[in-house]
DRENDO-1510 file (C-alpha; in Angstrom, 1 decimal, always signed):
<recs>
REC; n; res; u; v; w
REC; 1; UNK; +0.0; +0.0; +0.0 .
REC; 2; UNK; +2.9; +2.6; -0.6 .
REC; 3; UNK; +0.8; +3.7; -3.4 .
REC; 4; UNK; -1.9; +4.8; -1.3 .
REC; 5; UNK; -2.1; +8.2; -1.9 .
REC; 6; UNK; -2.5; +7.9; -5.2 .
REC; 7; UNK; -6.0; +5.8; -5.3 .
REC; 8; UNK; -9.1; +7.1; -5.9 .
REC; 9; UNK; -10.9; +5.6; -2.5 .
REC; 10; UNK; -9.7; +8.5; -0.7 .
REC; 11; UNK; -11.1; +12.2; -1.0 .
REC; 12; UNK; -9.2; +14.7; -2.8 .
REC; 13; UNK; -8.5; +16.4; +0.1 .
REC; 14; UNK; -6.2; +13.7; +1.8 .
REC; 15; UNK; -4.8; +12.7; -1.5 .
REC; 16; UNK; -3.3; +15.9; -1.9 .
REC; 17; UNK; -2.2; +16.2; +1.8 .
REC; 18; UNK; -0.4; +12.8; +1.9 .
REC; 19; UNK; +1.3; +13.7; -1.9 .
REC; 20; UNK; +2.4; +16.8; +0.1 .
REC; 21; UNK; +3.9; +14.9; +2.9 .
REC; 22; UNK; +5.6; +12.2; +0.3 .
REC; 23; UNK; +6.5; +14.8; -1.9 .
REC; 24; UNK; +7.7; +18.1; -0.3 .
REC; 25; UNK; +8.6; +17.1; +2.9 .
REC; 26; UNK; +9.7; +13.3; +2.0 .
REC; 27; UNK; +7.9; +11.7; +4.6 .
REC; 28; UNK; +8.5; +7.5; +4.0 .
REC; 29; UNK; +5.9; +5.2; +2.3 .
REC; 30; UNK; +5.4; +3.9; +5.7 .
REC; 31; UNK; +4.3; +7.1; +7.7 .
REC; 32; UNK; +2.6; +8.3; +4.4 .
REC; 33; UNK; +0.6; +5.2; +4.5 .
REC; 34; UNK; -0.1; +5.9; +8.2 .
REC; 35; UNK; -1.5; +8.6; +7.8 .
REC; 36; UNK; -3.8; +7.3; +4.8 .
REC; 37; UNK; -5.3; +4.4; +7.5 .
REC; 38; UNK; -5.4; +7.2; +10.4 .
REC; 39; UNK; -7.3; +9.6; +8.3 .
REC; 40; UNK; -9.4; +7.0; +6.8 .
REC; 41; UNK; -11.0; +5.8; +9.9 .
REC; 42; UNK; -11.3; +9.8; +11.4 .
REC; 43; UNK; -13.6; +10.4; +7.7 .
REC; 44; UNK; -15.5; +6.8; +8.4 .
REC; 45; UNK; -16.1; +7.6; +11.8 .
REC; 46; UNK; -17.3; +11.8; +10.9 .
REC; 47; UNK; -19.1; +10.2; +8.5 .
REC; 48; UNK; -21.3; +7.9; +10.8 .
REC; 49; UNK; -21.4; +10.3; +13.0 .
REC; 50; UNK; -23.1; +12.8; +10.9 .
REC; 51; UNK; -25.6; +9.9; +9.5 .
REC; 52; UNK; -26.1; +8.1; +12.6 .
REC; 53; UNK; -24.7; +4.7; +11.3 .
REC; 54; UNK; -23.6; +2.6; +13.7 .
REC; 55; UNK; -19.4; +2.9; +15.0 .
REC; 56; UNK; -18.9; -0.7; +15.1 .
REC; 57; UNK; -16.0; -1.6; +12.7 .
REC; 58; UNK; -18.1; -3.8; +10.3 .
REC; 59; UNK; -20.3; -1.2; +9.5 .
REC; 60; UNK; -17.4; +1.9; +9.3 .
REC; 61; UNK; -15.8; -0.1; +6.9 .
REC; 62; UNK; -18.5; -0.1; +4.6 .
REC; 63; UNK; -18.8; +3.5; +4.1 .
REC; 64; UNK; -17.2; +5.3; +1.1 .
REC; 65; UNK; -15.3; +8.3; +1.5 .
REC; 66; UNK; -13.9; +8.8; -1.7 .
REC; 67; UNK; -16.5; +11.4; -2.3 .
REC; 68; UNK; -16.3; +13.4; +0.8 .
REC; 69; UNK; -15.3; +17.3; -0.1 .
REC; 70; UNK; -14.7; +20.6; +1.5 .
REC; 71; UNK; -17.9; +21.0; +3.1 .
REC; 72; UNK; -17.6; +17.9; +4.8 .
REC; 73; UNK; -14.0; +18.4; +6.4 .
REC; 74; UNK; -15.3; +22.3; +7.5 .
REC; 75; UNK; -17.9; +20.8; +9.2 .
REC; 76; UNK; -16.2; +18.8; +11.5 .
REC; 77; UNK; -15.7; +20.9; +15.3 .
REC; 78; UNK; -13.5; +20.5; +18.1 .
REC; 79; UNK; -16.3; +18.6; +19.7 .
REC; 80; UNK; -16.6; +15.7; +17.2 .
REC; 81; UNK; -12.5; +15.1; +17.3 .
REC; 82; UNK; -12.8; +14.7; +21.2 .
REC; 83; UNK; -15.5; +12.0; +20.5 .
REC; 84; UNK; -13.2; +10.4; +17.7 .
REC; 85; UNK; -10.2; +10.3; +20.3 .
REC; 86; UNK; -12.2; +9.0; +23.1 .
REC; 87; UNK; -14.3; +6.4; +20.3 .
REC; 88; UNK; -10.4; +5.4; +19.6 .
REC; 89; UNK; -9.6; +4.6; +23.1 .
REC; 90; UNK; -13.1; +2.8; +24.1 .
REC; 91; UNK; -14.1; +1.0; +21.3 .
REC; 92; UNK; -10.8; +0.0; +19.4 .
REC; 93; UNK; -9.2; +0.0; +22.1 .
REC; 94; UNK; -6.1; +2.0; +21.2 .
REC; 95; UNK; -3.4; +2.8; +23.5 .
REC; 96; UNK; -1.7; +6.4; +24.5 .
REC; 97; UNK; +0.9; +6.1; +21.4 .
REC; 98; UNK; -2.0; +5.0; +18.9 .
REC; 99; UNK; -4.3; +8.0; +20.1 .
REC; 100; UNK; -1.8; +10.2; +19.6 .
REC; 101; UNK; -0.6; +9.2; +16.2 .
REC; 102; UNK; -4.3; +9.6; +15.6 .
REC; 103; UNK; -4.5; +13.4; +16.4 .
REC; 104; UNK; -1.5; +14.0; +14.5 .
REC; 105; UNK; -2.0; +13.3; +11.5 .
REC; 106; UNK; -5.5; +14.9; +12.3 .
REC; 107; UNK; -3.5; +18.2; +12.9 .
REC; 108; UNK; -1.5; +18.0; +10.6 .
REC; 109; UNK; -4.4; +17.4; +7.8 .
REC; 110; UNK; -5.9; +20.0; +9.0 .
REC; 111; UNK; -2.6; +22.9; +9.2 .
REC; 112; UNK; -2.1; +21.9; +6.0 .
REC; 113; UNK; -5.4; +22.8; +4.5 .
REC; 114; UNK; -5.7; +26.0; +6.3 .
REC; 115; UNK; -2.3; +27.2; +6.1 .
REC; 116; UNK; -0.6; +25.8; +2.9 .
REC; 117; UNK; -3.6; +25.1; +0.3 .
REC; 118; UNK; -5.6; +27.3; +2.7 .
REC; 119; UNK; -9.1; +25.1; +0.9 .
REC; 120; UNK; -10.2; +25.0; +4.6 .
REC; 121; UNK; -10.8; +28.2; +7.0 .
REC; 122; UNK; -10.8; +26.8; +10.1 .
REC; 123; UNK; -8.5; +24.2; +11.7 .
REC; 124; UNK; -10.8; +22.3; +14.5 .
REC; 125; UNK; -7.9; +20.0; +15.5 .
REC; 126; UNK; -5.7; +23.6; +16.5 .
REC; 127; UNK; -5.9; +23.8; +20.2 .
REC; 128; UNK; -6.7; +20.2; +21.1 .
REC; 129; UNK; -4.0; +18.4; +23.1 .
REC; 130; UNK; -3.2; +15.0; +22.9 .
REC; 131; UNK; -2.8; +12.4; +24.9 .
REC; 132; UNK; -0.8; +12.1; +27.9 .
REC; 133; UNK; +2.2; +9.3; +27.4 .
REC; 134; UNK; +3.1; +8.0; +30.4 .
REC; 135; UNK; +7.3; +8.4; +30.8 .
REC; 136; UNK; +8.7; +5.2; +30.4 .
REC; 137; UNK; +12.3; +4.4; +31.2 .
REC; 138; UNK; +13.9; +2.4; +27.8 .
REC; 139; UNK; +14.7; -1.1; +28.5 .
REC; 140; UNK; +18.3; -2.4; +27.8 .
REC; 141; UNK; +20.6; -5.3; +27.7 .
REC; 142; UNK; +23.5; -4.9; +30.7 .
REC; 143; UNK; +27.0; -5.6; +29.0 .
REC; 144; UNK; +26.5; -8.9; +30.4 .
REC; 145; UNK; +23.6; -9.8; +28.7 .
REC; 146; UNK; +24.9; -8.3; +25.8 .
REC; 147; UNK; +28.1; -10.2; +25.8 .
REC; 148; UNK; +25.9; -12.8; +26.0 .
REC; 149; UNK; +23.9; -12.7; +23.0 .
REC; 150; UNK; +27.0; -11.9; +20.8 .
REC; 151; UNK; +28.5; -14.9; +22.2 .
REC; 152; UNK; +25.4; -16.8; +21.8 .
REC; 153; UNK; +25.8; -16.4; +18.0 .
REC; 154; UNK; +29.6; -17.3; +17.6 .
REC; 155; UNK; +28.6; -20.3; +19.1 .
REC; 156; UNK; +25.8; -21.3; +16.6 .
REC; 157; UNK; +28.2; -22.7; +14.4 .
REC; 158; UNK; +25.4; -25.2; +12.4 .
REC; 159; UNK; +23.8; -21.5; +11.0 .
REC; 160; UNK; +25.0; -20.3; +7.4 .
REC; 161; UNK; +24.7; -17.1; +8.8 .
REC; 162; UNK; +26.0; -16.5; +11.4 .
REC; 163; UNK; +28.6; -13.9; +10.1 .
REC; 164; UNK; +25.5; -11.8; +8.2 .
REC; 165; UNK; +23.8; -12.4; +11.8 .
REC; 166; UNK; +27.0; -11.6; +14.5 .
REC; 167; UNK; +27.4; -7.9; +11.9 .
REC; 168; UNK; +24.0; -7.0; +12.0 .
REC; 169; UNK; +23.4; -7.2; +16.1 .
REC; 170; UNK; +27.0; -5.9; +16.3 .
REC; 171; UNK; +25.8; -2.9; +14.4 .
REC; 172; UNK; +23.0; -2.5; +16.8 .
REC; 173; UNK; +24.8; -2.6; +20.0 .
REC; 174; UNK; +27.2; -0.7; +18.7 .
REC; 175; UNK; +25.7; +2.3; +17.2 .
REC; 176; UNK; +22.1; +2.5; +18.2 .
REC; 177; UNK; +20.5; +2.7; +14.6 .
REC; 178; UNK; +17.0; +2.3; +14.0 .
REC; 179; UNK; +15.7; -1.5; +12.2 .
REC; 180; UNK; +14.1; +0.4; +9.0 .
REC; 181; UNK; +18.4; +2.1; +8.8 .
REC; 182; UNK; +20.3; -1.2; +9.7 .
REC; 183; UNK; +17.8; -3.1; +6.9 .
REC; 184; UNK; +18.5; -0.2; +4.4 .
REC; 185; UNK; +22.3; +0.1; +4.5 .
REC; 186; UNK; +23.8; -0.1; +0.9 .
REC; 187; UNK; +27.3; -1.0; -0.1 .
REC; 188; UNK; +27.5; +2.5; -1.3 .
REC; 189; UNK; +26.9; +3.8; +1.9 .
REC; 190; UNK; +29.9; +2.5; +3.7 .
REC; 191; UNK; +33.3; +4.4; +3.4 .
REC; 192; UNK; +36.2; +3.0; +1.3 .
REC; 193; UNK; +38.4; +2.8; +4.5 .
REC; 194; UNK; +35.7; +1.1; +6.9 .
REC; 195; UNK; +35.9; +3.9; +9.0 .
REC; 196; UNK; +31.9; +5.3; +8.9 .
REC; 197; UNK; +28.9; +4.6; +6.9 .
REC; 198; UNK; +25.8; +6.7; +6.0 .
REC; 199; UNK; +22.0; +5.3; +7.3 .
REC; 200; UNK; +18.5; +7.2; +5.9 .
REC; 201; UNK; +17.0; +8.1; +9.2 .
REC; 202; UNK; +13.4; +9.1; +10.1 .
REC; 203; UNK; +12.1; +12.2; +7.7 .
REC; 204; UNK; +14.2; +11.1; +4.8 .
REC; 205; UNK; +17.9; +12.3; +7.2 .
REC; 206; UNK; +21.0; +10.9; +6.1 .
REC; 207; UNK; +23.3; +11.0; +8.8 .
REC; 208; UNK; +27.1; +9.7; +9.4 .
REC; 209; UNK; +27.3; +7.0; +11.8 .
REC; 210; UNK; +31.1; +6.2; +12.6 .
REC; 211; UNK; +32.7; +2.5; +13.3 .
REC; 212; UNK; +34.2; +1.0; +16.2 .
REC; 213; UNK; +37.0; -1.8; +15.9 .
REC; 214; UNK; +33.8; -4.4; +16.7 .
REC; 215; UNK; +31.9; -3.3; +14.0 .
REC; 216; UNK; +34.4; -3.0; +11.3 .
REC; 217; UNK; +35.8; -6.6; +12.4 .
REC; 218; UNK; +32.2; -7.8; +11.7 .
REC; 219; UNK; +31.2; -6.3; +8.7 .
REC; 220; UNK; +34.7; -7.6; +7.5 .
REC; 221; UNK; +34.5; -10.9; +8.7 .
REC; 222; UNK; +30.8; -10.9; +7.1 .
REC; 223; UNK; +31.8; -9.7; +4.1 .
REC; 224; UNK; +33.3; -13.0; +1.7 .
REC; 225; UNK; +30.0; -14.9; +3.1 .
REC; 226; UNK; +28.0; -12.0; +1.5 .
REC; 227; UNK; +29.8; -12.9; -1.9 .
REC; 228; UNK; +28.4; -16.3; -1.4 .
REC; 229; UNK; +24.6; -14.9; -1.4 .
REC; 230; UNK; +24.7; -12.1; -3.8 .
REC; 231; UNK; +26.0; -15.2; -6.4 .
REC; 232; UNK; +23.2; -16.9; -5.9 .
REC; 233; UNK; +20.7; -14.0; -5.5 .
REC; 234; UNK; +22.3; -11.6; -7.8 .
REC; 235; UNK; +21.6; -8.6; -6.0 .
REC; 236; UNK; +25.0; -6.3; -5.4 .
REC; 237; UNK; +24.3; -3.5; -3.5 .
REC; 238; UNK; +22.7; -3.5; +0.0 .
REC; 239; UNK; +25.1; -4.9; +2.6 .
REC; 240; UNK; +22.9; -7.7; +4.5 .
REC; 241; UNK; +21.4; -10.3; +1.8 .
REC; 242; UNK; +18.7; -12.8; +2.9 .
REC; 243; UNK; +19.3; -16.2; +1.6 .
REC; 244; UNK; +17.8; -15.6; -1.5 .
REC; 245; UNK; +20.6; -12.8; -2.2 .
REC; 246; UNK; +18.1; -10.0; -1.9 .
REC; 247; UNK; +18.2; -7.0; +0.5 .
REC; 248; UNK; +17.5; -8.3; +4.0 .
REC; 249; UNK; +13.5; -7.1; +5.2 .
REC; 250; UNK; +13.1; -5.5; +8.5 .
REC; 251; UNK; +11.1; -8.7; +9.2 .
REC; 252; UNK; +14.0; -11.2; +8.9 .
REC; 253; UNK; +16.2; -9.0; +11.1 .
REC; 254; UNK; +13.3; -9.3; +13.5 .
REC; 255; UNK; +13.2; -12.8; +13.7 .
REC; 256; UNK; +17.0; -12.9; +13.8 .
REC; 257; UNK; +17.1; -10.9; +16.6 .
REC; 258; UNK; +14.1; -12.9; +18.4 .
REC; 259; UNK; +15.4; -16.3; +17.9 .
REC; 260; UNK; +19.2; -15.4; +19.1 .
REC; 261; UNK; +17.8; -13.2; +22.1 .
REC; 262; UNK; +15.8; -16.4; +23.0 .
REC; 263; UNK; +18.6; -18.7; +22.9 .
REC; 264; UNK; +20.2; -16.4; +24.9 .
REC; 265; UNK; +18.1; -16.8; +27.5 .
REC; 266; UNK; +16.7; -13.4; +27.2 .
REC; 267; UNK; +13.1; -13.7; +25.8 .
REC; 268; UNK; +11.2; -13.3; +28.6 .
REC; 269; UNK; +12.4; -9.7; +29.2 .
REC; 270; UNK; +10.6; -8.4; +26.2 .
REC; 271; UNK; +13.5; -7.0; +24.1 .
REC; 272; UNK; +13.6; -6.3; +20.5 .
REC; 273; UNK; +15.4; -4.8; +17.5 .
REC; 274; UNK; +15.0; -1.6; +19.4 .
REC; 275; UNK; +15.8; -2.6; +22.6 .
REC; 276; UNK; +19.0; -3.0; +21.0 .
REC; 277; UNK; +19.4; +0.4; +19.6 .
REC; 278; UNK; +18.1; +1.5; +23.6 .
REC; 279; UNK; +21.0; -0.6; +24.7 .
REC; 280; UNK; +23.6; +1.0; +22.7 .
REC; 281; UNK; +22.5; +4.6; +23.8 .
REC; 282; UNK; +22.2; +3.7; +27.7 .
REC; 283; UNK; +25.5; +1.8; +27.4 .
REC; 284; UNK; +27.2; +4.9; +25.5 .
REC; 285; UNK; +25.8; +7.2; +28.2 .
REC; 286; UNK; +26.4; +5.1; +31.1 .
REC; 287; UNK; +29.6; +3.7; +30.8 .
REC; 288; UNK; +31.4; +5.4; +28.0 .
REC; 289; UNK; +30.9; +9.3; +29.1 .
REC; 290; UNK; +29.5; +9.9; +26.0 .
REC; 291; UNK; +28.2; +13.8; +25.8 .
REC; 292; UNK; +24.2; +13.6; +25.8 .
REC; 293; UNK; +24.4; +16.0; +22.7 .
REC; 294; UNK; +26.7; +13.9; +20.7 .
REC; 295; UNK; +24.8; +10.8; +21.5 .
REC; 296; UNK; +21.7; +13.0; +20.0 .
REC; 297; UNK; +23.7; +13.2; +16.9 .
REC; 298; UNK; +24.9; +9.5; +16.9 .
REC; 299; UNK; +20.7; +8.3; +17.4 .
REC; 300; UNK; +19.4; +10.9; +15.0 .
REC; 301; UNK; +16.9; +12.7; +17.3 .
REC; 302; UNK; +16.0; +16.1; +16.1 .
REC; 303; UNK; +15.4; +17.4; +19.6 .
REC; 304; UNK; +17.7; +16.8; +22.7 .
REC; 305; UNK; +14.9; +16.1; +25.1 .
REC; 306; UNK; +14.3; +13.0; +23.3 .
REC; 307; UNK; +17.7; +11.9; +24.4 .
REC; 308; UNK; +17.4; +12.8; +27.6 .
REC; 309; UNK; +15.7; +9.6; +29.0 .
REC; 310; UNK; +18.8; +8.0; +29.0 .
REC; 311; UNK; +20.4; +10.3; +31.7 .
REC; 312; UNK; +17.6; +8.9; +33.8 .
REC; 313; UNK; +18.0; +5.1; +32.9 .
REC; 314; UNK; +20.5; +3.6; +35.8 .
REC; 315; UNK; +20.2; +2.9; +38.9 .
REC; 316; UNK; +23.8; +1.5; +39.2 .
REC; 317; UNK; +24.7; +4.9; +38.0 .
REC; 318; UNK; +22.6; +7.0; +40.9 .
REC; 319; UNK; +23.7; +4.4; +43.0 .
REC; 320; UNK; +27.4; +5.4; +42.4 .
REC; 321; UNK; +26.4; +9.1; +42.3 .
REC; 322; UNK; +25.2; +8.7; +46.1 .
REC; 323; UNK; +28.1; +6.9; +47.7 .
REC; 324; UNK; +30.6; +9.4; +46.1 .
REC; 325; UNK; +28.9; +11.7; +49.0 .
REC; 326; UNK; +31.7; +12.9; +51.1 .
REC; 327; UNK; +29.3; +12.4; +53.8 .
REC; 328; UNK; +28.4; +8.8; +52.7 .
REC; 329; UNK; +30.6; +7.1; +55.0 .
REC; 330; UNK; +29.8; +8.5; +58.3 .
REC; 331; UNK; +28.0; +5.8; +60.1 .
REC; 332; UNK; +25.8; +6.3; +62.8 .
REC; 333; UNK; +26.6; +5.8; +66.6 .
REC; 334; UNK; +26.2; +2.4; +67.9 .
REC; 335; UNK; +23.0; +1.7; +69.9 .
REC; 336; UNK; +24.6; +0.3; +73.3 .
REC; 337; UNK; +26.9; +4.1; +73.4 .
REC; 338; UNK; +23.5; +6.0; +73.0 .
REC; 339; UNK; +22.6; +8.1; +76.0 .
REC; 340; UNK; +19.8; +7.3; +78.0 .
REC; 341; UNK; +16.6; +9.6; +76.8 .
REC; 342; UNK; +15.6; +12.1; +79.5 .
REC; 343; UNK; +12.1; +11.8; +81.3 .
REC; 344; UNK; +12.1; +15.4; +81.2 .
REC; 345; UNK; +9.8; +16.7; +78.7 .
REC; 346; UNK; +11.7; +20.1; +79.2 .
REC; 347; UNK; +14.9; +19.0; +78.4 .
</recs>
């Protein structure tokens, strides 16, 4: 469904918006499509609304809102958005992230139309707030558990893989890129000397993400296996090949991921591809005394506050913080060399 913006089953109105977003501001197919299914159940849902069908999801997704025009989108308040939202939460039963993902590309629909093709004169989605997220520390491998898992693969000597498989978890320990950047990585994209290579972040970003020792020792070691699969796939210029010598999809690195972090004995704590790039940040931060604004750069956040959370990740680290006290070692007088409490009440 990359295409989506393009069909005729949406009204003119979002069709333009989302060739905007793909277009002038180079948004991915994935968040263009996004915003298609967003916007697509906001119209089905005005749309009963308005006509007093039924919100159940069998009967929203019978309604056609290919024809639905200007006077349609103007007559949708403030009011009716709130009883999206909340319809969002209750009946679909979307959480905080998926609500607000919701509104977004609400608000944004609607800035669009009011500011750039101005077709709309009001924005009803202006001065509504969204949702609350609750703050959630990032979850990480310790370097144990990390060790771990790399050591895990070396040892699975019966895959064909495993040097595709060691690179690619190397790279996400290591550097802290997204899965959509790791998967993307082209030959092309990696420096002559090793020493750097260039990922296409969130947005469209390029961005410069250096090598460690680790990683260039992997992609190295990796590299002569690679031969192997582009000769039988054919394909010659992203860097991790799936067995059928095509550019690896963010799926298989999933499942690579899954099954090694299982057999380390780490699947019941939950972690993922981007519990990995988490890791790397926390473990950067933490134990490496990387500068929070360089490790902004290094994770491609636009805005440092995003970063942040990882200042607030360890415990070990606060821990340390509170015995370096100069007070921390005075101990407190033994009970037996207590003076007896007065009886006095004035004393």
């Amino acid at each position: 469904m990359s295409d989506a913006y393009n069909t005729k089953d949406y009204p003119e109105l979002i069709r333009k918006f989302c060739s905007y977003k793909a277009g002038i501001q180079g948004r991915s197919p994935k968040t263009v499509n996004e915003y298609m299914l967003d916007l697509r159940t906001f119209c089905r849902y005005m749309y009963a609304l308005k006509n007093s069908i039924a919100h159940d999801p069998a009967s929203l997704e019978k309604i056609d809102i290919s024809d639905l025009d200007t006077d349609f989108f103007s007559s949708v308040t403030p009011e009716e958005i709130y009883d999206f939202i909340y319809y969002t939460k209750s009946e679909r039963g979307n959480g905080t992230a998926a609500r607000a993902r919701k509104l977004s590309a609400i608000k944004s629909f609607y800035k669009y139309h009011t500011q750039k093709t101005r077709i709309l004169q009001t924005n009803p989605a202006a001065d509504i707030e969204g949702p609350k997220k609750p703050k959630e520390l990032p979850k990480y491998l310790s370097v144990e558990e990390s060790l771990e898992l790399l050591e895990t693969i070396k040892n699975d000597t019966s895959n064909p893989y495993r040097t595709r498989d060691f690179a690619m978890i190397t790279l996400f320990l290591n550097c802290g890129m997204r899965l959509s950047e790791l998967a993307g990585i082209k030959m092309t994209d990696i420096d002559p000397k090793m020493a750097s290579l260039r990922v296409l972040g969130k947005g469209s970003k390029e961005r410069i993400i250096y090598l460690n020792s680790s990683c260039k020792d992997a992609i190295e070691t990796y590299l002569p296996d690679r031969l192997v699969l582009r000769k039988e796939g054919g394909e010659d210029y992203h860097l991790f090949l799936s067995r059928l010598g095509k550019g690896i999809s963010v799926k298989t690195v999933q499942h690579v991921v899954k099954k090694y972090l299982a057999a380390a004995g780490l699947e019941n704590k939950h972690y993922s591809t981007h519990k990995l790039r988490h890791t790397a940040a926390t473990l950067m931060y933490q134990t490496g005394d990387v500068d929070i604004r360089v490790l902004k750069d290094i994770l491609g956040h636009e805005q440092l506050n995003t970063t942040q959370i990882y200042t607030h990740v360890s415990n070990k680290s606060m821990e340390e913080a509170m015995e370096k006290n100069p007070l921390s070692g005075v101990r407190s007088p033994e009970k037996d060399n207590l003076p007896p409490k007065s009886e006095n009440n004035d004393d």
